[in-house]
Each structure stands twice: as structure tokens, then as C-alpha cells.
C-alpha positions in Angstrom: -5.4 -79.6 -59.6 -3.1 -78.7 -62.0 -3.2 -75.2 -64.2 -0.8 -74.5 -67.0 0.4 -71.0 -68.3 2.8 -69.3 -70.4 4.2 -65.7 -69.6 7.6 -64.3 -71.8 8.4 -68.0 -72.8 8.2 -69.2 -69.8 5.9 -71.9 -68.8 4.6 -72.3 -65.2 2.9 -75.5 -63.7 1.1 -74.3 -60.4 0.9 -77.4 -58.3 -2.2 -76.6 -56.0 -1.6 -78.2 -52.5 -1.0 -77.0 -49.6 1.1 -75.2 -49.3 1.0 -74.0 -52.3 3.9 -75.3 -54.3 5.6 -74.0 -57.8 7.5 -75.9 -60.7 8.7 -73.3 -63.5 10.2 -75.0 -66.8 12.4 -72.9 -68.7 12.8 -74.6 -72.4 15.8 -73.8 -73.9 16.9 -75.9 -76.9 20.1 -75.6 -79.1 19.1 -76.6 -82.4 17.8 -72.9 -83.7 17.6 -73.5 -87.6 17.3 -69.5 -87.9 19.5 -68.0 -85.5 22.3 -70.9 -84.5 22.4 -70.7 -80.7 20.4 -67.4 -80.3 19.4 -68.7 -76.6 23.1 -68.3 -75.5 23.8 -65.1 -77.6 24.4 -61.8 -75.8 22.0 -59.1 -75.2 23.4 -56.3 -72.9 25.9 -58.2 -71.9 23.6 -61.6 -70.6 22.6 -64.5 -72.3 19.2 -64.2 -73.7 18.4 -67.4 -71.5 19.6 -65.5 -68.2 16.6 -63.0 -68.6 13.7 -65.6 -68.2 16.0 -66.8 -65.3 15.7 -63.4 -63.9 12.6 -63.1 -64.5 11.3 -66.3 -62.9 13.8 -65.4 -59.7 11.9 -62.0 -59.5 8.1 -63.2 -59.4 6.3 -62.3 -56.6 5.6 -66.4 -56.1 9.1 -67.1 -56.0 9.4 -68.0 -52.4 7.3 -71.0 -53.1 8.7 -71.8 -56.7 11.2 -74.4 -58.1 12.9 -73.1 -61.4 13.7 -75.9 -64.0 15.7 -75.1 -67.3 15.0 -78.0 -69.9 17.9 -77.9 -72.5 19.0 -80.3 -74.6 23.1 -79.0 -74.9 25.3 -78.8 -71.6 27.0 -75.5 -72.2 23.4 -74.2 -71.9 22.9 -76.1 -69.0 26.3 -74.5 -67.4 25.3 -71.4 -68.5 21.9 -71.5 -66.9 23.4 -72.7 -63.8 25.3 -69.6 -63.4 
């Protein structure tokens, strides 16, 4: 059984098995028409990508969850890494 949700942008796959088993994807692509690289731009002194990192890192389902940034540019991919 699979079941789909987004929370903040991010979109988490829960994988029911046992045990119970986590995939989050993180989109993050480059081509803003709006606001050119806005994913990568600072806020408080982070990339706005870096808070749904956080974010993911501090669920309570953590322990049992495999982050995944999808990006279509390597310097966000570096960036995400970090």
C-alpha cells in the first residue's frame, strides 16, 4: 500500500511494510520563470531549499525515512548535499 502526501512542499511516499519504511522527495528545479533561482536564494542566511531539508531531517518519522532531493541543476544538487 502506497499513500501519497504533501506538507510545506514536500512530498512524502509512506512505503507500508514492515518495518515501516519512508521515501521523502524534495523537488527542486532551476528553471523559475518568476524568480531565477529562488530555490538557491538566501533567507536568513540558508538556501530556501535547506529548510525543507531541515524540516524532513526533524520529523518525528525520521528514523525510518530516506530523504531524496530531485533537481534538475548540480549546483543545487551540491548545495542540497550540504
Amino acid at each position: 500500500m502506497i499513500i501519497i502526501f504533501n506538507i510545506k512542499q514536500i512530498t512524502i511516499i509512506y512505503l507500508i511494510m514492515y518495518p515501516l519504511n519512508i521515501l521523502c522527495i524534495i523537488p527542486a528545479r532551476s528553471g523559475s520563470k518568476g524568480l531565477p533561482d529562488k530555490n538557491i536564494r538566501l533567507y536568513k542566511n540558508k538556501p530556501l531549499l535547506s529548510y525543507s531539508i531541515i524540516q524532513a531531517k526533524h520529523c518525528k518519522y525520521s528514523k525510518n525515512m530516506r530523504i531524496i532531493v530531485s533537481t534538475d541543476s548540480e549546483h543545487y544538487a551540491k548545495i542540497a548535499r550540504n
